[in-house]
C-alpha positions as a LaTeX table, in Angstrom:
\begin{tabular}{lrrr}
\hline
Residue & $x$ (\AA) & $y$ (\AA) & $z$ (\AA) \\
\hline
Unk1 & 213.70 & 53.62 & 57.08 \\
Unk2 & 211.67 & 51.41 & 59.30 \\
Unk3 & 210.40 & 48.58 & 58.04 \\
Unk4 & 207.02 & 48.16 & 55.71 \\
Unk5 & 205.85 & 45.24 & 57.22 \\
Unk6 & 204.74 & 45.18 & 61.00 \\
Unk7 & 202.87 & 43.11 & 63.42 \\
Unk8 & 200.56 & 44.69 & 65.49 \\
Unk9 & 199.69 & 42.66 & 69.01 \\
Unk10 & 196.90 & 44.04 & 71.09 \\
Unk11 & 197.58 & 43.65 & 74.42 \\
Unk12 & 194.57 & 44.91 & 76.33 \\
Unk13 & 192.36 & 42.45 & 73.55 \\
Unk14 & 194.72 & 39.88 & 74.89 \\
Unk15 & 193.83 & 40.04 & 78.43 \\
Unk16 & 190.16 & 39.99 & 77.67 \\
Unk17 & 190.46 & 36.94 & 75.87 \\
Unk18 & 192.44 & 35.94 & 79.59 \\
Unk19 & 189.87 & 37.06 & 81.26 \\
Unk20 & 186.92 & 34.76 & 79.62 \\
Unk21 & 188.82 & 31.96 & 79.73 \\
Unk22 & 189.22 & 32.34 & 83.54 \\
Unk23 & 185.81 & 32.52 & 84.35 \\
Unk24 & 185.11 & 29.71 & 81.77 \\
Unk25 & 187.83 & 27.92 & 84.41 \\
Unk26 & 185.20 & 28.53 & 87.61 \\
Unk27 & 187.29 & 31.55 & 88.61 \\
Unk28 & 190.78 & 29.75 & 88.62 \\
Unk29 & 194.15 & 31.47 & 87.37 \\
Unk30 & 195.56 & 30.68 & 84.21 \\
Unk31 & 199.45 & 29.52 & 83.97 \\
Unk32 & 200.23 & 31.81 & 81.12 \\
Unk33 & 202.12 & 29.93 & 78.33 \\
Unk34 & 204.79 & 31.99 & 76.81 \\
Unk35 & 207.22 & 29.96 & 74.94 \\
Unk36 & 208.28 & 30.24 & 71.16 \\
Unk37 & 208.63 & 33.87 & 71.94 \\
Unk38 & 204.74 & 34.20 & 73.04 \\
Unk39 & 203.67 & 31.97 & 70.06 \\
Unk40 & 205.03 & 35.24 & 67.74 \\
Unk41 & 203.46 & 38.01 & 69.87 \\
Unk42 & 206.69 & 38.65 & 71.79 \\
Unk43 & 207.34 & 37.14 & 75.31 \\
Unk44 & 209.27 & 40.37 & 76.88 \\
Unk45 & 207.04 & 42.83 & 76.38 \\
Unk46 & 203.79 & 40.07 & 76.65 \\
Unk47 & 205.72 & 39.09 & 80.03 \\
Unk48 & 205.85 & 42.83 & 81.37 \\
Unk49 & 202.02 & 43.43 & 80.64 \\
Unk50 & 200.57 & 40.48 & 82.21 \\
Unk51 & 203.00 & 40.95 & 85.28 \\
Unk52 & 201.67 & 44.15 & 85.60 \\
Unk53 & 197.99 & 42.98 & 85.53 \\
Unk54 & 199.43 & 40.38 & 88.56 \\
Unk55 & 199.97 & 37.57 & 86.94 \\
Unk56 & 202.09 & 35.37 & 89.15 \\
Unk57 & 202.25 & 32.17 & 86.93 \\
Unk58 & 203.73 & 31.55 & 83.46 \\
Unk59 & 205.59 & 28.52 & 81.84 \\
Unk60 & 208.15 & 28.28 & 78.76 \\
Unk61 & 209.96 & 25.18 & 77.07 \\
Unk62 & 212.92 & 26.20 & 77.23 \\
Unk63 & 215.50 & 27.49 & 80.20 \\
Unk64 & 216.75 & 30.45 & 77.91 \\
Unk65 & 213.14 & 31.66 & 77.88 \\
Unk66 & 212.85 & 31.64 & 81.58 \\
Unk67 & 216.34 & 33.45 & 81.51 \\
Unk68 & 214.87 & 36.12 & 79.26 \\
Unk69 & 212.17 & 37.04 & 81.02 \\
Unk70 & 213.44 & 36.45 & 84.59 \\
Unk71 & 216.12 & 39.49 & 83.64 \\
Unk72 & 212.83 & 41.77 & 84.01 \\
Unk73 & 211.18 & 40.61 & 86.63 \\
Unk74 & 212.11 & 37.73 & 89.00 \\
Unk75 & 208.57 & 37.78 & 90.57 \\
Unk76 & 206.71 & 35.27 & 89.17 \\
Unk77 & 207.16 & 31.88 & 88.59 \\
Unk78 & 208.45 & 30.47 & 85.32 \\
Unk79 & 207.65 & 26.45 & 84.73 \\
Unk80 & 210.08 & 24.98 & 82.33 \\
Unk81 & 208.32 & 22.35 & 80.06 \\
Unk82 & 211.27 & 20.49 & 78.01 \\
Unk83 & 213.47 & 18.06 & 80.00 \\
Unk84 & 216.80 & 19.37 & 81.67 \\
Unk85 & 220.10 & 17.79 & 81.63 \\
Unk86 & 222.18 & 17.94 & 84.95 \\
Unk87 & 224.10 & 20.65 & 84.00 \\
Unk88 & 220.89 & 23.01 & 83.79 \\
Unk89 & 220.33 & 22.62 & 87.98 \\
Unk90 & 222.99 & 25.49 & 88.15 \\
Unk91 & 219.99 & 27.60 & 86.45 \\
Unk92 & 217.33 & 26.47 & 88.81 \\
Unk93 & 220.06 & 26.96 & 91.63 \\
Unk94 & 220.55 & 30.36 & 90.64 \\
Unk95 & 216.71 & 31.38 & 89.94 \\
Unk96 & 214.13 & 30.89 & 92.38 \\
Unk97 & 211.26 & 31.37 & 91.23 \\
Unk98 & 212.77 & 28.57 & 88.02 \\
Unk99 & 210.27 & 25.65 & 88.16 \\
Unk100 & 211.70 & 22.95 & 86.37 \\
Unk101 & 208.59 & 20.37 & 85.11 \\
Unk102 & 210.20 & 16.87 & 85.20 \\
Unk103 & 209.62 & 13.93 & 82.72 \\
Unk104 & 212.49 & 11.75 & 84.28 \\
Unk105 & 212.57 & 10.12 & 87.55 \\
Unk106 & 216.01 & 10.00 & 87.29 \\
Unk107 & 215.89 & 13.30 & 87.23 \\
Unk108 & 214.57 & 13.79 & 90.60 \\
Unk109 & 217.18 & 12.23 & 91.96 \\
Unk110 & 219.63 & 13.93 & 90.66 \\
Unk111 & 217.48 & 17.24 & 92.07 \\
Unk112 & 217.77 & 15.69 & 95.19 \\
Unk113 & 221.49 & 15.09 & 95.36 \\
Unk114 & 222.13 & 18.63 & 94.53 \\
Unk115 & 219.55 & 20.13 & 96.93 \\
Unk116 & 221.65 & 17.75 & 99.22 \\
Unk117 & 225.08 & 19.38 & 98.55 \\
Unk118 & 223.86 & 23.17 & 98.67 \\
Unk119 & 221.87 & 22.60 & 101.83 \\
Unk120 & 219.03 & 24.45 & 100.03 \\
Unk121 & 215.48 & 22.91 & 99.23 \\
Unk122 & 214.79 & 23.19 & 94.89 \\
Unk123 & 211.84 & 23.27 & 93.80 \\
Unk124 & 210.40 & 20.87 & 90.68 \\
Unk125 & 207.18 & 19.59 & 89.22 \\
Unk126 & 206.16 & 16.63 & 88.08 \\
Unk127 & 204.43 & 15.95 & 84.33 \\
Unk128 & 202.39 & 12.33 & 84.04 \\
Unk129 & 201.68 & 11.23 & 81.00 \\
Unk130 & 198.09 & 10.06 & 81.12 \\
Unk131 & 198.29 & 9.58 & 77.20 \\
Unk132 & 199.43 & 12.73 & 75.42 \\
Unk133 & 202.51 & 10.35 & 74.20 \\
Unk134 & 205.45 & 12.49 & 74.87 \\
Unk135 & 206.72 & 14.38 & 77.83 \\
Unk136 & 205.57 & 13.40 & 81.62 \\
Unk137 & 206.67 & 9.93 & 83.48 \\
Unk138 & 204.12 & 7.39 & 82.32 \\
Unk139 & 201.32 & 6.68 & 84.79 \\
Unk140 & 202.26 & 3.29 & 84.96 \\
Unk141 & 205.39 & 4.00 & 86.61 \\
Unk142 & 203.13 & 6.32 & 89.46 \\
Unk143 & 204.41 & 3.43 & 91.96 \\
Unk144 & 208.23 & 3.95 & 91.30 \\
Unk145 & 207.48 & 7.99 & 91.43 \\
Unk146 & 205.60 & 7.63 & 94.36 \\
Unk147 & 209.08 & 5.98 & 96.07 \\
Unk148 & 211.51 & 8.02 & 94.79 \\
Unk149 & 209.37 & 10.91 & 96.14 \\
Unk150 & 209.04 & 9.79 & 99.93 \\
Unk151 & 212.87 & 9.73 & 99.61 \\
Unk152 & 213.19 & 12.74 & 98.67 \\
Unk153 & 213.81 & 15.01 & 101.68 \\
Unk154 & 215.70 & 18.00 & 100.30 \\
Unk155 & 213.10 & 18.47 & 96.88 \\
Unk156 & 209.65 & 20.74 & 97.15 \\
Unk157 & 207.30 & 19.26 & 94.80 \\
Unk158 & 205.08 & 22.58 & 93.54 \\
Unk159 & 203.33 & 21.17 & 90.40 \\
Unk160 & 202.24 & 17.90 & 89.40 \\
Unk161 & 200.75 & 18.15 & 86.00 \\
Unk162 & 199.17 & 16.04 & 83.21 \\
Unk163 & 198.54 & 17.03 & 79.23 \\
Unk164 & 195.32 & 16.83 & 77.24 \\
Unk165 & 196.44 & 15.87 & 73.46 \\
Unk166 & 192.83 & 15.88 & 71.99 \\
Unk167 & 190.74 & 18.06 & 74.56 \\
Unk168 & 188.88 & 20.62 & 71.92 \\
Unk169 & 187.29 & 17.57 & 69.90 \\
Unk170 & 187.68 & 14.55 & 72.09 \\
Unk171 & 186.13 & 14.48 & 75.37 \\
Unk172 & 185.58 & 11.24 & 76.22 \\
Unk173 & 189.56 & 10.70 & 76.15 \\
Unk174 & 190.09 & 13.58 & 78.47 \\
Unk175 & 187.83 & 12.30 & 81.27 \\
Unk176 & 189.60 & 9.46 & 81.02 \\
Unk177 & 193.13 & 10.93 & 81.44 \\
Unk178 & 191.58 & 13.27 & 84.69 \\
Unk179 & 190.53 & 9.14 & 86.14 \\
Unk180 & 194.01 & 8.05 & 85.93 \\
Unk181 & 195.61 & 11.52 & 86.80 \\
Unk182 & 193.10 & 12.03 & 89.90 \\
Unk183 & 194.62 & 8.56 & 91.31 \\
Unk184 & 197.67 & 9.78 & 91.01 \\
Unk185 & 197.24 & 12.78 & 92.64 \\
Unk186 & 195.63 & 11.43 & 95.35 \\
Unk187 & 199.25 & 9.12 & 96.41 \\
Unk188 & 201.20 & 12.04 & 96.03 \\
Unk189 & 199.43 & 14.35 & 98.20 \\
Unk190 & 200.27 & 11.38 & 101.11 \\
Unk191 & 203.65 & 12.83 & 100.34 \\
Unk192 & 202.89 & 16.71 & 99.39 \\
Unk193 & 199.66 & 17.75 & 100.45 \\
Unk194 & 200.01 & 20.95 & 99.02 \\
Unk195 & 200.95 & 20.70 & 95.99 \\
Unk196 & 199.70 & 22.45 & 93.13 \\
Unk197 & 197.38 & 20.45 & 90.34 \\
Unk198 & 196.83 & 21.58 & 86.59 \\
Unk199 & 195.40 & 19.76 & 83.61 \\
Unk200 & 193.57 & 21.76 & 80.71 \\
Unk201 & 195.01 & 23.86 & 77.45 \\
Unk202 & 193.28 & 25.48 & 76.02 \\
Unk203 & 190.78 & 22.95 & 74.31 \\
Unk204 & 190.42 & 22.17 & 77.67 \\
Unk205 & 189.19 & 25.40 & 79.26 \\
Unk206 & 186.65 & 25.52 & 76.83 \\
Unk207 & 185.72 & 22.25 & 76.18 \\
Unk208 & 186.42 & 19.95 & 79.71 \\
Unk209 & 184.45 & 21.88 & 81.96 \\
Unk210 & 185.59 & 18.74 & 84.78 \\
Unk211 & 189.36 & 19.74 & 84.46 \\
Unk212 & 188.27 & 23.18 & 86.08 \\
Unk213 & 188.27 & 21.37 & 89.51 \\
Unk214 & 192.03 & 21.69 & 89.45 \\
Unk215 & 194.28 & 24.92 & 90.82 \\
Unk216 & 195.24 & 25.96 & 87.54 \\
Unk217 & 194.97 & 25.67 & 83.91 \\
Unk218 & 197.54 & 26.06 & 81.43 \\
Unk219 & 196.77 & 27.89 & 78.31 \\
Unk220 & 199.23 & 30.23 & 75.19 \\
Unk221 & 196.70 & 30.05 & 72.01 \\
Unk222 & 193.15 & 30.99 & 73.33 \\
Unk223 & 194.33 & 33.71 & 75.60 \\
Unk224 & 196.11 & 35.20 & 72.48 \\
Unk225 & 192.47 & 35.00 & 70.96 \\
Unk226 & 193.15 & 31.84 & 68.50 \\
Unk227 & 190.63 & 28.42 & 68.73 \\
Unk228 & 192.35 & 25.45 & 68.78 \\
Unk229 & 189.20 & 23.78 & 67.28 \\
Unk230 & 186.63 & 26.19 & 64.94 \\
Unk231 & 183.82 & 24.01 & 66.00 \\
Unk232 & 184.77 & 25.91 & 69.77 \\
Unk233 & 183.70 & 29.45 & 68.57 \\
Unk234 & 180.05 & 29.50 & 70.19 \\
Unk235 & 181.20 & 28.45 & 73.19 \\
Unk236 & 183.63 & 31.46 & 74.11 \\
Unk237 & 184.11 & 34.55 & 72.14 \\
Unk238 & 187.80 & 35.04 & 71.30 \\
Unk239 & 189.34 & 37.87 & 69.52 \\
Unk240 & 192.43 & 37.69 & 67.86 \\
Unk241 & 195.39 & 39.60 & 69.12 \\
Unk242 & 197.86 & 39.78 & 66.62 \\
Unk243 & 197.56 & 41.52 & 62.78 \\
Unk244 & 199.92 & 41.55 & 60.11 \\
Unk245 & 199.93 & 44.42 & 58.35 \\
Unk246 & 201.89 & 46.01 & 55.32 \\
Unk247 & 202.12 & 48.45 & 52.57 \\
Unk248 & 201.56 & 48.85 & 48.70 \\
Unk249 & 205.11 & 49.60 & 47.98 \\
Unk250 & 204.44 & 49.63 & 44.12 \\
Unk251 & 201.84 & 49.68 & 42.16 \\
Unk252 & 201.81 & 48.33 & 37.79 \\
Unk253 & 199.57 & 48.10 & 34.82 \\
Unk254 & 199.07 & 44.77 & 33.34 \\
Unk255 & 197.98 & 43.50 & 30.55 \\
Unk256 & 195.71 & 40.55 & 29.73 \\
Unk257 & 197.87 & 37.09 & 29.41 \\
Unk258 & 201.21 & 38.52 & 30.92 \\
Unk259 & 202.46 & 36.28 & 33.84 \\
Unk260 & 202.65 & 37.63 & 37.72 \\
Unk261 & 206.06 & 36.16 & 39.37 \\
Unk262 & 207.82 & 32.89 & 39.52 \\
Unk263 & 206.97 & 30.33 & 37.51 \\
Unk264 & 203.94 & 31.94 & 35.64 \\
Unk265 & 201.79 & 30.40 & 37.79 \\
Unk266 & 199.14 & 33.65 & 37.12 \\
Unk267 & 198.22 & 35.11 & 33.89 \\
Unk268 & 196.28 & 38.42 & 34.41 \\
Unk269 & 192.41 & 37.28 & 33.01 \\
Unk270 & 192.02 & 41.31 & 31.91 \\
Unk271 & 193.93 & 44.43 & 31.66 \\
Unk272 & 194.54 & 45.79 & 35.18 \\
Unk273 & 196.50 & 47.63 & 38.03 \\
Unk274 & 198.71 & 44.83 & 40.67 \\
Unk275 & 199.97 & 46.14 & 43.87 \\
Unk276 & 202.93 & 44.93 & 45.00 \\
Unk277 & 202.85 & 44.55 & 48.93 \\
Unk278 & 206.39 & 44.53 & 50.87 \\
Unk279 & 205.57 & 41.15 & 52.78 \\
Unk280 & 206.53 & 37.63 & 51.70 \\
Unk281 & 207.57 & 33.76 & 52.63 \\
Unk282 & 210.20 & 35.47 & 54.41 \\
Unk283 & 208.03 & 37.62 & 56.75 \\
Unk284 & 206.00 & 34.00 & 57.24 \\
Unk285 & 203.95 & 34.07 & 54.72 \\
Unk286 & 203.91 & 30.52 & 53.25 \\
Unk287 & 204.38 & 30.05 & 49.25 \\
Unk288 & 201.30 & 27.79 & 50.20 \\
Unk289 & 198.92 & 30.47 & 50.30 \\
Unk290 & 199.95 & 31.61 & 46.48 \\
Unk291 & 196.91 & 32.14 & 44.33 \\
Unk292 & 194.31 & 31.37 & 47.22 \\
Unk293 & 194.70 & 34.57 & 49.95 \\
Unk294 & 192.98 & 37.33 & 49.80 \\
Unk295 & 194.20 & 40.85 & 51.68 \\
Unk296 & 192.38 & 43.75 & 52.72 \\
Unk297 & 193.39 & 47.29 & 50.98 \\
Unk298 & 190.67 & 50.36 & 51.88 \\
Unk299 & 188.15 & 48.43 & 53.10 \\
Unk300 & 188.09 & 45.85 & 49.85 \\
Unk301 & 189.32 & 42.47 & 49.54 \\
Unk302 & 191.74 & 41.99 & 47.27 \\
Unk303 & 193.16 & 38.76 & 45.62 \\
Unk304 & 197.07 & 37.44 & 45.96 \\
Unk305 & 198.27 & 36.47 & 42.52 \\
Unk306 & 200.78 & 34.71 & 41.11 \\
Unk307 & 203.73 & 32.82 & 43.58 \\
Unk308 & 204.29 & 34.20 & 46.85 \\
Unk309 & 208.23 & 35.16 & 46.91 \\
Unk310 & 210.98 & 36.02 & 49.51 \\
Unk311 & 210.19 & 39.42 & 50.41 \\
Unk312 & 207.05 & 40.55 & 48.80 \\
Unk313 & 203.36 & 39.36 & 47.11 \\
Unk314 & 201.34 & 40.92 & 44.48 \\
Unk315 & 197.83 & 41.63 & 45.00 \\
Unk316 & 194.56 & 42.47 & 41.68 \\
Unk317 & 193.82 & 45.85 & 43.09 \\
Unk318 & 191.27 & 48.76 & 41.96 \\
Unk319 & 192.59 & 51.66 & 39.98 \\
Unk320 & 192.16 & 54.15 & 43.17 \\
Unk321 & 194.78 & 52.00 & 44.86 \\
Unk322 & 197.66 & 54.26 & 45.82 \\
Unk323 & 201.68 & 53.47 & 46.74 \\
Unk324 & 201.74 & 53.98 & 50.53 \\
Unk325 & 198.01 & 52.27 & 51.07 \\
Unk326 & 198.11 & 49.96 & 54.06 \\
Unk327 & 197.56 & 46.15 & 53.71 \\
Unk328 & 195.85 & 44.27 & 56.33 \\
Unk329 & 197.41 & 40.66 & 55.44 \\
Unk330 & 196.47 & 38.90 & 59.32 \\
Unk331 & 194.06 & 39.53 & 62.00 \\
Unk332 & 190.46 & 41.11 & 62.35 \\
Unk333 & 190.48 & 44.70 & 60.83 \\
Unk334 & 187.17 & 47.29 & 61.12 \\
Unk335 & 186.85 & 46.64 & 57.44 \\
Unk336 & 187.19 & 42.96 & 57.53 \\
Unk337 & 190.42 & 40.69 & 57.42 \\
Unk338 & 191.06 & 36.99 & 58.08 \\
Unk339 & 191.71 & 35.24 & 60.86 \\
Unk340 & 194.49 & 33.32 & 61.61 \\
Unk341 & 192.51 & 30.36 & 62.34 \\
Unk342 & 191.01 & 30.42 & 58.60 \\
Unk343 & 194.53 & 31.55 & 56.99 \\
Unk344 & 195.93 & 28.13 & 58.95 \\
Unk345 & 192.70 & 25.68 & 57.45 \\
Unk346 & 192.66 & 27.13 & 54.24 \\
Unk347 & 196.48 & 25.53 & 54.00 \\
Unk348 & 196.12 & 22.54 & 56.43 \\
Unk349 & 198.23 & 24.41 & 59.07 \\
Unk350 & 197.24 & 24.70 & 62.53 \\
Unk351 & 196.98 & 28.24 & 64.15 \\
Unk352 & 200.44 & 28.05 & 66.49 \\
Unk353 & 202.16 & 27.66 & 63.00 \\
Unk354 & 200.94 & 30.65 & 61.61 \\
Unk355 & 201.46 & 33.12 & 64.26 \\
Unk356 & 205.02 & 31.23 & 65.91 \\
Unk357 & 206.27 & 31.54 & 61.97 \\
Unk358 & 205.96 & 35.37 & 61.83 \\
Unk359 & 209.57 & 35.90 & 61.59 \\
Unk360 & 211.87 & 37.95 & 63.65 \\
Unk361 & 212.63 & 40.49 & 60.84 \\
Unk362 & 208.91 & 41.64 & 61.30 \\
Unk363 & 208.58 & 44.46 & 63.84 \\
Unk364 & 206.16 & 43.85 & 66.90 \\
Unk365 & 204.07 & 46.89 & 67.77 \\
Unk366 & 202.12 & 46.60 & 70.75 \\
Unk367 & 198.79 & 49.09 & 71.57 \\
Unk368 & 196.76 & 48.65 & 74.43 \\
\hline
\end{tabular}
């Protein structure tokens, strides 16, 4: 029996959303962030669309992501965010088109004496932190970099990169990370004129117009139709890509005062029909949204009572409700819905926790 809860990812409303934020970027290609699995949507079969619309660019954290999708196509590049230990150079050995993003000047040596021993040039980027406060080589140390990289005879330096932490509500901050990164830039080019520049996520894109100068942008959230920042919305129109949907596996007659679920955290106010809808904490549904959430079943909005539990959540639902109805939990719907960005406020979560905790037991089905 296949499963009662599902999440369907539109694909073709996900390149739309791609194709905004491009021309948002003055016509420049997006670095297409797929870690975390796409941020829920799926990274395979998010991987094999995109390729297929020519994308040449996409980065992960991790060098098992890169592995998974480099076993479909070894085509386009793959930047790897999180450092790598010496024992992952085998990997970038082994995989071409394996762009390792480095944090660590020590690193690059050691890049250099294994590009030395194979008599084969590696390529690497470089990540500055220019105040994001966590990955990148701090700017201060630009001088040291800048020696370690005229040494370096046996290294191509693709990428050098810098991080906005605070882009969709902060601009003054940004500007003054593309100053320091900019001077950066322009010692290493001395070294590696051709090398590759990118600076904006997806706050960025829409809200630093002056990071749009660069060759790329990086961006995972907006392309899959989520704002990082609400107060964003009127300048881009985004659509989200990914719903959540269910089924009324069971439906019950209540009466007034009894208790719905754990704790008895929900007394029914008046005689009346609950649904019982196969999707709970487990699916990624947080215990958080108890008593506050509100799902769509035939067109009407219909309140989540009582605790949210492992593998299912009860919904107040009209008498015309019927076992088998579908359940629009997540995502825009023709009769209404809620987005993920108002699921995530409504709890204090951000949107990349919403969608990256859809759990694996939930089918992906993908349209478009």
């Amino acid at each position: 029996m296949i499963r009662k809860t599902f999440a369907e990812i539109n694909l073709s409303t996900m390149y739309e959303n791609y194709i905004k934020l491009t021309s948002l970027n003055s016509g420049k290609p997006i670095i297409f962030v797929i870690k975390a699995d796409a941020y829920g949507h799926g990274a395979v079969e998010v991987f094999k669309y995109f390729s297929s619309k020519g994308l040449k660019r996409f980065a992960v954290a991790l060098v098992e992501e890169a592995i998974e999708v480099s076993e479909i196509s070894n085509k386009a590049d793959i930047l790897i965010f999180s450092p790598l230990n010496t024992k992952d150079i085998d990997f970038i050995v082994e995989h071409d088109n394996f762009i390792p993003i480095v944090s660590d000047i020590s690193f690059i040596k050691e890049l250099e004496k294994k590009a030395k021993s194979i008599g084969e040039k590696l390529k690497f980027g470089i990540e500055i932190d220019t105040g994001m406060g966590r990955l990148g080589i701090h700017h201060e140390d630009s001088k040291k970099l800048i020696e370690v990289l005229e040494s370096s005879r046996n290294l191509e330096l693709t990428d050098i990169m810098t991080h906005f932490p605070s882009s969709d509500f902060d601009r003054e901050f940004s500007l003054y990370q593309i100053k320091i990164f900019d001077g950066i830039v322009n010692e290493i080019r001395r070294v590696f004129p051709s090398v590759f520049t990118h600076v904006s996520n997806s706050g960025g894109v829409i809200n630093v117009p002056e990071a749009s100068k660069y060759d790329f942008a990086r961006c995972g959230l907006s392309v899959y139709g989520y704002y990082p920042n609400l107060n964003l919305k009127s300048k881009v129109e985004l659509k989200n890509s990914l719903s959540l949907k269910s089924y009324v596996v069971l439906k019950k007659f209540f009466k007034r005062g009894e208790s719905i679920s754990y704790n008895r955290t929900y007394f029914m106010k008046e005689d009346g029909f609950v649904g019982i809808i196969s999707c709970g904490y487990a699916d990624g549904i947080p215990t958080l949204h108890s008593n506050k959430m509100n799902v769509v079943i035939n067109g009407q909005k219909c309140p989540i009572v009582g605790r949210i539990t492992m593998d299912y959540m009860m919904a107040l639902v009209p008498g015309n409700t019927n076992v088998g109805d579908e359940v629009l939990i997540l995502g825009e719907g023709e009769n209404g819905g809620i987005k993920v960005e108002d699921f995530a406020l409504d709890v204090n979560m951000i949107p990349y926790e919403v969608t990256c905790g859809i759990s694996k037991r939930v089918p992906r089905v993908y349209k478009g």
